[in-house]
C-alpha positions in Angstrom: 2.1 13.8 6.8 0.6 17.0 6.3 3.2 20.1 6.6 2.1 23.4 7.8 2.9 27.1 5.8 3.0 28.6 8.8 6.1 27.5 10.6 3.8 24.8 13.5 5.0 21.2 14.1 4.1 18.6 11.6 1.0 16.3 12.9 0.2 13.5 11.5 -2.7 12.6 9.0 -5.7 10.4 10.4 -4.7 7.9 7.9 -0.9 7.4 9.3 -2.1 7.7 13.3 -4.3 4.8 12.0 -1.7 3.2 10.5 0.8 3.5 13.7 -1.8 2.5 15.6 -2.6 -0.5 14.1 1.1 -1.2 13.7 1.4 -1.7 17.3 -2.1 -3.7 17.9 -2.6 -5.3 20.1 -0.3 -3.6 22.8 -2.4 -0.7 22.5 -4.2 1.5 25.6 -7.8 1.1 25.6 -8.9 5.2 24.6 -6.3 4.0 21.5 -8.3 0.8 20.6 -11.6 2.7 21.2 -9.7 5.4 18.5 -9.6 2.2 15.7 -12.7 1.2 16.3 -14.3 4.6 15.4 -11.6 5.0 12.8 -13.2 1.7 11.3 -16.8 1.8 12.1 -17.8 5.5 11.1 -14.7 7.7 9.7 -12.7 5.2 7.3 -13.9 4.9 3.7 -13.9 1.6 1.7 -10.2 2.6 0.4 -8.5 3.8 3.4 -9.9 0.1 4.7 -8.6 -1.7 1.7 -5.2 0.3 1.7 -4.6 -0.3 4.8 -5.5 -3.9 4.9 -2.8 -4.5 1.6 0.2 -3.8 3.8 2.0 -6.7 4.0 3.5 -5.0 7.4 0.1 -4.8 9.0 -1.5 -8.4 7.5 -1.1 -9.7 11.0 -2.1 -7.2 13.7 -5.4 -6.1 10.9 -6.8 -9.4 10.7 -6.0 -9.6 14.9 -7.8 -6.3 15.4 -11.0 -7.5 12.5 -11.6 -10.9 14.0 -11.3 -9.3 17.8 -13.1 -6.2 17.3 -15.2 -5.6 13.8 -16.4 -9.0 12.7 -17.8 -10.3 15.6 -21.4 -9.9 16.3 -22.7 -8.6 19.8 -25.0 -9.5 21.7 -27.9 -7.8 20.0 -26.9 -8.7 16.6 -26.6 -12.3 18.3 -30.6 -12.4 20.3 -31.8 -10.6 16.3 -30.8 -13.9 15.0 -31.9 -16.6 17.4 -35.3 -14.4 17.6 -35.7 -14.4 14.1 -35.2 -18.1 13.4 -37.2 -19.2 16.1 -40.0 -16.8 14.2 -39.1 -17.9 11.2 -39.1 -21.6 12.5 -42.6 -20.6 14.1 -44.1 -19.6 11.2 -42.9 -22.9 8.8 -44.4 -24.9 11.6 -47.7 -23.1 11.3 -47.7 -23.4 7.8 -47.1 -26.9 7.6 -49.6 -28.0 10.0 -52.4 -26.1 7.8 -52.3 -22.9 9.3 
């Protein structure tokens, strides 16, 4: 927690909202989830991840929120693939037959 010089109420680090955040996944409102996943996706670096992922009090609800949120692929990443092995497939085909 970061403390102010000049006499103002206390707020809380990004790392510790995270962290309180996360602690109460997945009974969290929807601007709050929206919060982790830009926490994750574009602020966090490699070791706030990795710290945060050690805590044996947060094992649970950060695999939860990973599996739900991060790891899956959408629907674009999802069409990239299919299209891309039916090229792929496509191309071995043509190849095969003596292109």
């Amino acid at each position: 927690m970061t403390r102010p010089t000049d006499g103002a109420t206390a707020v809380p680090d990004r790392f510790d909202q995270i962290e309180a955040l996360l602690l109460r996944y997945p009974e969290i409102a929807e601007t709050e989830l929206a919060d982790l996943k830009r926490w994750f996706t574009k602020e966090a670096s490699a070791f706030e991840v990795a710290s945060l992922s050690s805590k044996d009090e947060l094992r649970q609800q950060y695999r939860a929120f990973r599996a739900d949120h991060i790891d899956r692929l959408g629907a674009v990443e999802l069409a990239a693939i299919i299209l891309g092995g039916i090229l792929s497939l496509g191309a071995i085909v043509f190849l095969a037959l003596g292109g």
